[in-house]
C-alpha positions in Angstrom: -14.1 -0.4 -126.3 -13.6 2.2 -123.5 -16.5 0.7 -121.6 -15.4 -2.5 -121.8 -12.1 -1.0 -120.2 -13.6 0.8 -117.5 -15.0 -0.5 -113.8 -17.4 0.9 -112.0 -16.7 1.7 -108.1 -19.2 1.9 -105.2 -19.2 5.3 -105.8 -20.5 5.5 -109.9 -16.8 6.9 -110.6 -15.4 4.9 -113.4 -11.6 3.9 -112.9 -9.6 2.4 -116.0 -9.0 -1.5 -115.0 -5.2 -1.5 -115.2 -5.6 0.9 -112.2 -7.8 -0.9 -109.9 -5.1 -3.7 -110.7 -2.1 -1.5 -109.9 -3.7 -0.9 -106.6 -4.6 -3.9 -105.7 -1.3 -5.5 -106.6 0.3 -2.0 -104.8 -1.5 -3.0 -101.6 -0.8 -6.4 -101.9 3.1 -5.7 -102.0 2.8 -3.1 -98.8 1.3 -5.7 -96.8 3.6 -8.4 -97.5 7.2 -6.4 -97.9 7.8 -7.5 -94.4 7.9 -11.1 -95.4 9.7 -10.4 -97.8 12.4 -8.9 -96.3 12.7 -11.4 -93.2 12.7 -14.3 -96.1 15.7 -11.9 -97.5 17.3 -12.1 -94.5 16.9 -15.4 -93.7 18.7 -17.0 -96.3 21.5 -14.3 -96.8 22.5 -14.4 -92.8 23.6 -18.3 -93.0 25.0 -17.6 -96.6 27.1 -14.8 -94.8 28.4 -16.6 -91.6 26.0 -14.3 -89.4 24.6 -17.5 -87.9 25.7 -21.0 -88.2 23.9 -22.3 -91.4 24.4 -26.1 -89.4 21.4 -24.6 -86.8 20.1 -21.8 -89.2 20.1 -23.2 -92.2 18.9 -20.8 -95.5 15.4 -20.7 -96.2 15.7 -22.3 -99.6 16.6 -25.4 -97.6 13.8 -25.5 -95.6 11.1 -24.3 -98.3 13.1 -27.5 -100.5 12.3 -29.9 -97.3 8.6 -28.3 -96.5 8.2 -29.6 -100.6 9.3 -32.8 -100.0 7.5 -32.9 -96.9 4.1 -32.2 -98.4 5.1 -34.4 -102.2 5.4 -37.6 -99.5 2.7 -36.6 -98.1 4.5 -37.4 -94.5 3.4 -33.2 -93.3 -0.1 -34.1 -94.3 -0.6 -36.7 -92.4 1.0 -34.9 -88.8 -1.1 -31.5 -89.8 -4.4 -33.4 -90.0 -3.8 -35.3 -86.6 -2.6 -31.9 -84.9 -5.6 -30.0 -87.1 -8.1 -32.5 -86.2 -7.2 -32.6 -82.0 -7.2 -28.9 -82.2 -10.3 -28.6 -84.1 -12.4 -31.1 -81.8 -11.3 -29.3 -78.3 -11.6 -25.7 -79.9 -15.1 -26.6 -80.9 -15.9 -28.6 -77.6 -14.5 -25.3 -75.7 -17.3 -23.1 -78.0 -20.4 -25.1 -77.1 -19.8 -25.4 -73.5 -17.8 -21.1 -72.7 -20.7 -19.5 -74.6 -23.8 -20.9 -73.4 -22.2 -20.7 -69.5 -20.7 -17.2 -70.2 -24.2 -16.4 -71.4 -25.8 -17.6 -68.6 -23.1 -15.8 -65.7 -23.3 -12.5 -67.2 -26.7 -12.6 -67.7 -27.8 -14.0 -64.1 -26.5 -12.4 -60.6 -27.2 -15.8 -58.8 -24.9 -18.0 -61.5 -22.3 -15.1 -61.6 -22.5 -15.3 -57.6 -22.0 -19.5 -57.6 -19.6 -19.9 -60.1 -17.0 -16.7 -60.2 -14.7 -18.0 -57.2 -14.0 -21.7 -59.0 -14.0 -19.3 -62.3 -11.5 -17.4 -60.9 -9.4 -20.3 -59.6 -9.3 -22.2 -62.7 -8.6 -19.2 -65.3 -5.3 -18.1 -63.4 -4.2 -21.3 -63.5 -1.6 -22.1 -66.1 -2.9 -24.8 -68.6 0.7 -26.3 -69.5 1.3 -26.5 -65.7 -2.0 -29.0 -65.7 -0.4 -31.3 -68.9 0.9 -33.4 -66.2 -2.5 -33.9 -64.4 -4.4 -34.3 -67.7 -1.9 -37.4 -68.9 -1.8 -39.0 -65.5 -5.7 -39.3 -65.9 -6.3 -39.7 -69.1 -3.3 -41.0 -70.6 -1.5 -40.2 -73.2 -3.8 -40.7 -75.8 -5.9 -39.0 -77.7 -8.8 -37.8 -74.9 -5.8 -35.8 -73.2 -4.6 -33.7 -75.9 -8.1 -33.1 -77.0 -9.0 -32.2 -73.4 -5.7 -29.7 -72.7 -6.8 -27.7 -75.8 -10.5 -28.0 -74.6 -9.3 -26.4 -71.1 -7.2 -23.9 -72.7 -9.7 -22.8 -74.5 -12.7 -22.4 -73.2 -11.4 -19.9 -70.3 -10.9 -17.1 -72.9 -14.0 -18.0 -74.4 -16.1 -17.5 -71.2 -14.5 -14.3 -69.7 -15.5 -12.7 -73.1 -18.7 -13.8 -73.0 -19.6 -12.6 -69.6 -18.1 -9.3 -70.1 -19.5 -9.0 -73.3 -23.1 -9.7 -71.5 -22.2 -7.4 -68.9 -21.1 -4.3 -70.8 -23.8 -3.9 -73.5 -25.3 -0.8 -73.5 -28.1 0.0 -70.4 -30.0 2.3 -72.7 -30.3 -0.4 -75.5 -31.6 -2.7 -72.7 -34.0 0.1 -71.5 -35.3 0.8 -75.1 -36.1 -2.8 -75.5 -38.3 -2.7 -72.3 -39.9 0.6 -73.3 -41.2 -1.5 -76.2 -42.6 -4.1 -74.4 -40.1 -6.8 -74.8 -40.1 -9.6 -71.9 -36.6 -11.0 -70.8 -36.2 -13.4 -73.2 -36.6 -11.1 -76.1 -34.3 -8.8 -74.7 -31.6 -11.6 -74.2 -32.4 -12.5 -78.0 -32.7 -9.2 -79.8 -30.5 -7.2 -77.7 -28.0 -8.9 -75.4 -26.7 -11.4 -77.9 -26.3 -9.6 -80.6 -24.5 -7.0 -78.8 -22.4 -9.8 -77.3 -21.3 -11.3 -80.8 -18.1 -8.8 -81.4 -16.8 -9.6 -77.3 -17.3 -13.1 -78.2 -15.3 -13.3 -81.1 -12.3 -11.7 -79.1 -12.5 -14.7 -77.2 -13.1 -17.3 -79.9 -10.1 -15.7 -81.7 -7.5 -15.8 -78.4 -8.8 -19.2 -78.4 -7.8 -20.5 -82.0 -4.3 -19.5 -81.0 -4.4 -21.2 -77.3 -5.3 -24.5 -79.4 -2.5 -24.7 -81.7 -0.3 -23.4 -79.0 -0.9 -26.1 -75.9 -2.0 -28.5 -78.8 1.9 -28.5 -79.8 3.2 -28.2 -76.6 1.1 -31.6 -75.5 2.2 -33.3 -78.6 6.0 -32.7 -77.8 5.1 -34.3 -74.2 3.6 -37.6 -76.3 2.3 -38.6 -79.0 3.0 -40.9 -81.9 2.0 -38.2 -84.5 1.0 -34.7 -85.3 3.0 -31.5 -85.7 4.3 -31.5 -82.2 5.7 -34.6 -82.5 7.0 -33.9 -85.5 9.0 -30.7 -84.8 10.2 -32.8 -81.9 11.6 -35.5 -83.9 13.0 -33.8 -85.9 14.9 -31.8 -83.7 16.1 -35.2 -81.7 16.9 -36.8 -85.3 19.1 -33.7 -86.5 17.0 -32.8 -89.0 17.0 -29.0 -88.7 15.3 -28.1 -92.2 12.8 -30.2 -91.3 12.5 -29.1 -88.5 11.9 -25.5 -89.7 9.4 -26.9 -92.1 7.2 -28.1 -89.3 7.3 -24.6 -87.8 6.5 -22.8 -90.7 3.9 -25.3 -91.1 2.2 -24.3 -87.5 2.4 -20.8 -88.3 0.5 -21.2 -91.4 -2.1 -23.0 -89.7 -2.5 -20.3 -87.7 -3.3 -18.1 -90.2 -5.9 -19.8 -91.6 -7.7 -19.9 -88.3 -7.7 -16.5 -88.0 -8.5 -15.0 -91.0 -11.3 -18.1 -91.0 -12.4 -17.0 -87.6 -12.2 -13.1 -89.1 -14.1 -13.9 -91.8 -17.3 -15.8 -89.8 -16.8 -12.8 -87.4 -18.2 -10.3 -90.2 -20.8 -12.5 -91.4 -21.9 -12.7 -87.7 -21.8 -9.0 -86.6 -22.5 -7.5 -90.1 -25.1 -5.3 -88.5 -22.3 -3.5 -86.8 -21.1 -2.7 -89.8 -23.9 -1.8 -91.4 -24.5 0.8 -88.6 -21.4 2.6 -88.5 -21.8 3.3 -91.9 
């Protein structure tokens, strides 16, 4: 019966199961009091006529209209347009920074050609552009999926190139001293040490595409989460208005812990290093 009671850790020490679960359930608390506490204090402020609960209303209201929301299935169907824009111009942005970024940090003579129109469009503000990007290509689908393909693919890129640029000159030296040729060295040693840089930018991207992505929505568009918070805001419809927010800000969660968790798989041989 002990045994059966007991778990073994990494480290052949045998902990008592009801304390690896007071632990875990310790940790979990710790990282979420936070929440907890701005929850707390979002729905005693309206209750106590520190805000007005007509603009701020308590956060049973809104968790009430986010169920509603999701039991008509009405949030589903604005998070999977919004999800689905995002998702196509965030993966368009991947395909086309990395491979470039790859290329400019890697050769002199593309660095040389393309840094100055680099430089022009990076510094240039992506919302100030929404204006450009409808009057070409409407207000449609192509533009929103273009904005957040724009928006993304700048952090991308400049991550890429400095991730090529800074690896290590004696791991580059090493793999000459072996006998690699230049495209073995850009496989087994530049690109690997790349992948953590990259992931920076992949990361700061999946925020920049929910962030314009909403923005653009707000401008036009007929549905998706921008649109939504929008309406509702125009319609009076404040919890549901909060819903919508919460909604966003959950999205972004799962695209960074998503992108955190293909980062590891990635670079595992970073980790396996350091230890």
């Amino acid at each position: 019966m002990e045994r059966s009671s007991q778990i073994v850790t990494s480290n052949n020490l045998k902990l008592p199961a009801n304390r690896i679960s007071f632990k875990w359930i310790h940790a979990s608390f710790k990282k979420s009091i936070v929440i907890i506490v701005l929850i707390a204090l979002w729905e005693c402020a309206p209750r106590l006529g520190l805000v007005d609960a007509v603009f701020f209303p308590p956060f049973h209201e809104v968790a009430n209209a986010l169920y509603h929301l999701i039991a008509s299935g009405e949030l589903w169907n604005h998070f999977s347009a919004s999800i689905g824009r995002s998702l196509l111009g965030f993966g368009l942005a991947i395909l086309i920074a990395i491979p470039l970024g790859l290329l400019i940090g890697w050769y002199p003579l593309v660095s040389d050609l393309l840094n100055p129109i680099l430089e022009i469009f990076r510094n240039t503000a992506t919302l100030a552009l929404l204006p450009v990007f409808i009057l070409l290509l409407g207000i449609g689908e192509v533009s929103k999926v273009a904005i957040v393909l724009f928006a993304c693919t700048f952090p991308i890129l400049v991550n890429t190139i400095n991730g090529v640029k800074t690896v290590d000159p004696l791991l580059i030296k090493s793999g000459r001293t072996l006998g690699l040729n230049q495209f073995n060295i850009f496989r087994r040693v530049i690109l690997p040490a790349s992948i953590p840089t990259i992931f920076t930018g992949i990361r700061l991207s999946g925020s920049a595409s929910i962030l314009v992505l909403i923005a653009a929505e707000m401008v036009g568009a007929k549905e998706g989460l921008g649109f939504f918070i929008n309406s509702a805001q125009m319609n009076f419809q404040i919890p549901q208005m909060y819903a919508g927010i919460i909604t966003i800000s959950i999205l972004g969660l799962i695209i960074n812990y998503g992108l955190v968790s293909i980062e590891k798989r990635f670079s595992s041989w970073k980790s396996n290093v350091n230890g």
